[in-house]
C-alpha positions in Angstrom: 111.0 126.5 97.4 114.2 127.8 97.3 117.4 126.2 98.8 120.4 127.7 100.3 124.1 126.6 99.3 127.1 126.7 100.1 129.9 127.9 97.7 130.7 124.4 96.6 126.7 124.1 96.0 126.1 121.7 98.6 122.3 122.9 100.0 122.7 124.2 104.0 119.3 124.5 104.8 115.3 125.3 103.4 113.8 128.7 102.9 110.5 129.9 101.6 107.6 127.8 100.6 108.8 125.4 103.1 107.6 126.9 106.2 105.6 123.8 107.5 109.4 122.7 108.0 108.5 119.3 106.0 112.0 119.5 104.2 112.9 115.5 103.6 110.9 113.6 106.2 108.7 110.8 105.5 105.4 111.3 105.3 105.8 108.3 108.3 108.3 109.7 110.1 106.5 113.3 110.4 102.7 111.1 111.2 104.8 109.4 114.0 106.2 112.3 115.4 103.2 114.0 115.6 101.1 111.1 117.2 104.6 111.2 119.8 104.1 115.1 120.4 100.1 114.8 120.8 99.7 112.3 122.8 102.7 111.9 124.5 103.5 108.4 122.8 106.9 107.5 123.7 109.9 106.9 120.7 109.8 103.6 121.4 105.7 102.7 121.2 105.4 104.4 117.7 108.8 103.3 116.5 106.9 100.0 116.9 104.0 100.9 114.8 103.3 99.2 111.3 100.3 99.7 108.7 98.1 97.1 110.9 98.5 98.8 114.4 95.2 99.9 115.5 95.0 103.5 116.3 91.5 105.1 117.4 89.6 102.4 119.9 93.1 100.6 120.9 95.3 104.2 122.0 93.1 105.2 125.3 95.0 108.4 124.6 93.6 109.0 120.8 90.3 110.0 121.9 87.8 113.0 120.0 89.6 115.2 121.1 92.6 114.6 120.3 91.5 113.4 116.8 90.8 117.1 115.9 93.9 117.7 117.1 95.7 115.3 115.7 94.1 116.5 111.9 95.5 120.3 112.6 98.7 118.9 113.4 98.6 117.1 110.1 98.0 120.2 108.3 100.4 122.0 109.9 103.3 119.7 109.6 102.7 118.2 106.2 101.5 121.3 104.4 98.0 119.4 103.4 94.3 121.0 103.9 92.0 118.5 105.2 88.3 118.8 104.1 85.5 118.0 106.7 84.2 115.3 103.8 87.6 113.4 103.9 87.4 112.4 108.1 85.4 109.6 108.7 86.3 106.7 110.9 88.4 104.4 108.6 90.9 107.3 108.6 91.9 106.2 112.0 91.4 102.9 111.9 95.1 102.0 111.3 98.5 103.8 111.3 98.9 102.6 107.8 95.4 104.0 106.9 96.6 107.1 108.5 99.6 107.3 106.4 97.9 106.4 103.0 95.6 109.0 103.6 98.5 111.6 104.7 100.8 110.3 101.6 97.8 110.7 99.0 97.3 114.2 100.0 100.6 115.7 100.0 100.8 114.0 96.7 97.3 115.7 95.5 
């Protein structure tokens, strides 16, 4: 990754191996904005999730189709590849599973 800087050094912005445009948000902030953006959640329903809100089963709007939409999102906006073996249904059970899961693998 290389950053861009001013004269003084300060950085201005990201170029190069940052093209999933991850830069400095959370792995939580970048999960919640894509659960906002895919399934039309507003800023305000999950602002208000924590690790125990229920996610598949209690959003009518996370259903399977959505799931698989909501993994290539993932991959896209957190730079992670996400093996068939590693979905099963505890991934979803909870936003803080969710973001376990998400955290481990940009990690890996």
């Amino acid at each position: 990754m290389t950053k861009a800087v001013t004269e003084q050094g300060d950085p201005i912005g990201i170029t190069g191996a940052d093209e999933a445009g991850v830069g400095d948000q959370s792995t939580d902030q970048i999960l919640r904005s894509i659960l906002s953006d895919l399934l039309g959640l507003s800023a305000e329903q999950v602002g208000e999730m924590t690790a125990e809100t229920e996610l598949f089963g209690a959003l009518p709007e996370l259903d399977s189709m959505a799931v698989a939409g909501l993994l290539t999102e993932m991959e896209d906006r957190l730079g992670i590849l996400i093996a068939d073996e590693d979905v099963d249904a505890e991934l979803f059970e909870t936003f803080g599973s969710l973001t376990q899961f998400a955290e481990a693998k940009r990690a890996a």
